[in-house]
C-alpha positions as CSV (number, residue, x, y, z in Angstrom):
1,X,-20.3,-11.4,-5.6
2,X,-17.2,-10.9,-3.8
3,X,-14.7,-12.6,-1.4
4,X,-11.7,-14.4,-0.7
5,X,-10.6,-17.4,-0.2
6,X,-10.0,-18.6,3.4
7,X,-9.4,-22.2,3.2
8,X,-7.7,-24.5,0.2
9,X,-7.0,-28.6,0.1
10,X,-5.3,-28.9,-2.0
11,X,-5.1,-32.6,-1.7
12,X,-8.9,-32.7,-2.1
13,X,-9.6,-30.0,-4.5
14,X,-11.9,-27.7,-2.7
15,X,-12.1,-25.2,0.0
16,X,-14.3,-22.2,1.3
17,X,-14.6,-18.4,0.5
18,X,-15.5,-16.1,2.8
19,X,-18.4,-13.6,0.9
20,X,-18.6,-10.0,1.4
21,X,-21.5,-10.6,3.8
22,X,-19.2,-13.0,5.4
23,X,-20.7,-16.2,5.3
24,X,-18.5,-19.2,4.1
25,X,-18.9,-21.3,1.1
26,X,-17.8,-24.7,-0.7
27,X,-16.2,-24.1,-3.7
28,X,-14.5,-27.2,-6.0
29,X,-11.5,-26.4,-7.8
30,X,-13.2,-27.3,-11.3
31,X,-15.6,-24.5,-10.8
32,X,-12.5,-21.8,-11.1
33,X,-12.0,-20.0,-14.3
34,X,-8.0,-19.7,-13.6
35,X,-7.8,-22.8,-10.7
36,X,-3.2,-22.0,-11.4
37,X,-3.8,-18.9,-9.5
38,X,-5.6,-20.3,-6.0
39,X,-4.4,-19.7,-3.0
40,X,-5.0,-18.9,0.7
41,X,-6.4,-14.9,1.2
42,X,-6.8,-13.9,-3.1
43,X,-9.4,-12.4,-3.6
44,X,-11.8,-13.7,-5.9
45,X,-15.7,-13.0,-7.7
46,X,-18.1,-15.5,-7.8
47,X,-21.9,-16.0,-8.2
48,X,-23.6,-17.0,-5.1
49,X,-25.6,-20.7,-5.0
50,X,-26.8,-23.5,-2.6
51,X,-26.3,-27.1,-2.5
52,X,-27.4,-29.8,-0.2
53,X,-24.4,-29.4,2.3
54,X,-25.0,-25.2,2.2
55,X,-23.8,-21.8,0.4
56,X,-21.7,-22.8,-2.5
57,X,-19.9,-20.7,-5.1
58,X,-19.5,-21.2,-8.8
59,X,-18.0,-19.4,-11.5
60,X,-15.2,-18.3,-9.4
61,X,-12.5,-16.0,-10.8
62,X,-9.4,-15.0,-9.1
63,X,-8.2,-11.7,-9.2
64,X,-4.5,-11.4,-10.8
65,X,-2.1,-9.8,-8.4
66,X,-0.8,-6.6,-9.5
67,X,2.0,-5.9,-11.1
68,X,3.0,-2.5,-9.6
69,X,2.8,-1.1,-6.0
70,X,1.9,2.5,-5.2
71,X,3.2,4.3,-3.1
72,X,2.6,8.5,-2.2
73,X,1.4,8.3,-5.9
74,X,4.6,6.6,-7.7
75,X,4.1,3.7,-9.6
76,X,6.5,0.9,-9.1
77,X,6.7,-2.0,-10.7
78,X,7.4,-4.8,-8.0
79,X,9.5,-7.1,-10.4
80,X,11.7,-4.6,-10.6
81,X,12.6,-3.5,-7.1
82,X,16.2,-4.4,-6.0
83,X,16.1,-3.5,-2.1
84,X,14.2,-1.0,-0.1
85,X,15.7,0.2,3.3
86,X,15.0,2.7,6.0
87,X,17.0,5.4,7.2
88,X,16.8,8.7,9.6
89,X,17.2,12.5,7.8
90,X,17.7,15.4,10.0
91,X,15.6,18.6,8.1
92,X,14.5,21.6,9.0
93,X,10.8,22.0,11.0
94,X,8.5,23.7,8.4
95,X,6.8,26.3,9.3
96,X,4.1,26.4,7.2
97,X,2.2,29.4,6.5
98,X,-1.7,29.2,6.6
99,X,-2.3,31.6,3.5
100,X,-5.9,31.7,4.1
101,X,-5.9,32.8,7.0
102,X,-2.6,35.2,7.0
103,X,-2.7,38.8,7.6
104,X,-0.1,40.4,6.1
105,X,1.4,43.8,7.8
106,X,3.4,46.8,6.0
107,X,6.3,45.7,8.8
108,X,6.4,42.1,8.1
109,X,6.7,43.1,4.4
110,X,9.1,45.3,5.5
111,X,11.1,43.3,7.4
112,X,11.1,40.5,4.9
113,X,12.5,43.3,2.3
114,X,15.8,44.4,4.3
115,X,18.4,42.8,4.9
116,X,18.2,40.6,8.6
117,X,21.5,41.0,10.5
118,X,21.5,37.2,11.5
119,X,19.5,34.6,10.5
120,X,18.3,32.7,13.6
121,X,19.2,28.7,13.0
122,X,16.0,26.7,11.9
123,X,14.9,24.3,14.4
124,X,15.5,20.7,12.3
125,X,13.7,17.5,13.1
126,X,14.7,13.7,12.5
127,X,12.3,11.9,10.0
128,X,12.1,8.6,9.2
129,X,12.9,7.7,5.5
130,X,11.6,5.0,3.3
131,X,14.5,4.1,-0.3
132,X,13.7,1.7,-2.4
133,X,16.1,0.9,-5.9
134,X,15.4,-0.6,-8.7
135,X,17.6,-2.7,-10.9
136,X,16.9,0.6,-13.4
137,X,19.0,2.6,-10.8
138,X,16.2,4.8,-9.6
139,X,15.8,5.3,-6.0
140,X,12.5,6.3,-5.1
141,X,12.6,8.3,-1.6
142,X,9.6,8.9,0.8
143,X,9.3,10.2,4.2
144,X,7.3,9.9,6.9
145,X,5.2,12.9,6.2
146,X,4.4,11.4,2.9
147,X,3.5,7.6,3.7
148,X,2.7,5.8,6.7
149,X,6.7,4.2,6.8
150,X,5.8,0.4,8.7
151,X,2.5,-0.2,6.9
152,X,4.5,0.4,4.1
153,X,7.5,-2.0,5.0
154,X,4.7,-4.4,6.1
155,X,3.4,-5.0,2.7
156,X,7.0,-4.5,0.5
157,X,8.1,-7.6,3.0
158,X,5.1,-9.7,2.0
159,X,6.5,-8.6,-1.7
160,X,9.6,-10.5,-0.6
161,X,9.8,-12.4,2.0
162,X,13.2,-13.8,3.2
């Protein structure tokens, strides 16, 4: 079974999980596979049981945190990050072109053949902008349109709190 670990003392050597079904239970530290790696919210597996007091747990395992964070499908390994920051880019609207759905016309061929006297200026938009270097020297760069920018921030500050 599933869960995470709500409650720890530390002190005392046991605390609670909360199951997938939600329901709390007792766990002691000396029924942990890897006890080095408890702490409050890691998620753990466990196999369910009952003692006199209520739902216990034994066999626990904690999951290993990962080593990499993903993000718009890059890999980055979070040891390695130097500083992430956020910035403002002005580019141009796309207009995208539904190509399912697109009729095209002899004219708008035509047109998009000869020469156009002067080019209309594209309307441009401010998006926000997520860097992040790595002590490799790679900047990885992601905009809004790619990643959700503050969820993201949200969990690269839990990385590395100051």
């Amino acid at each position: 079974m599933n869960g995470k670990i709500t409650t720890f003392f530390e002190d005392k050597g046991f605390g609670f999980i909360t199951d997938e079904n939600g329901e709390n239970r007792y766990f002691h530290v000396i029924k942990v596979q890897n006890p080095e790696l408890i702490k409050k919210n890691a998620l753990v597996t466990f196999e369910p049981t009952n003692n006199a007091k209520g739902p216990s747990a034994f066999a626990v395992k904690i999951q290993a945190p990962s080593k990499y964070i993903t993000i718009a499908n890059e890999r980055i390994k979070i040891s390695s990050i130097q500083s992430f920051h956020t910035f403002t880019k002005e580019l141009p609207v796309k207009a995208d072109v539904d190509k399912e759905n697109t009729v095209l016309s002899v004219g708008l061929l035509m047109n998009r053949i000869r020469p156009q006297a002067a080019e209309t200026p594209k309307a441009m938009e401010t998006v926000r902008m997520l860097s992040i270097l790595t002590f490799q020297k790679i900047t990885h760069t992601f905009s809004e349109h790619e990643i959700d920018i503050d969820e993201t921030l949200r969990a690269l500050k839990a990385l590395y709190p100051k």
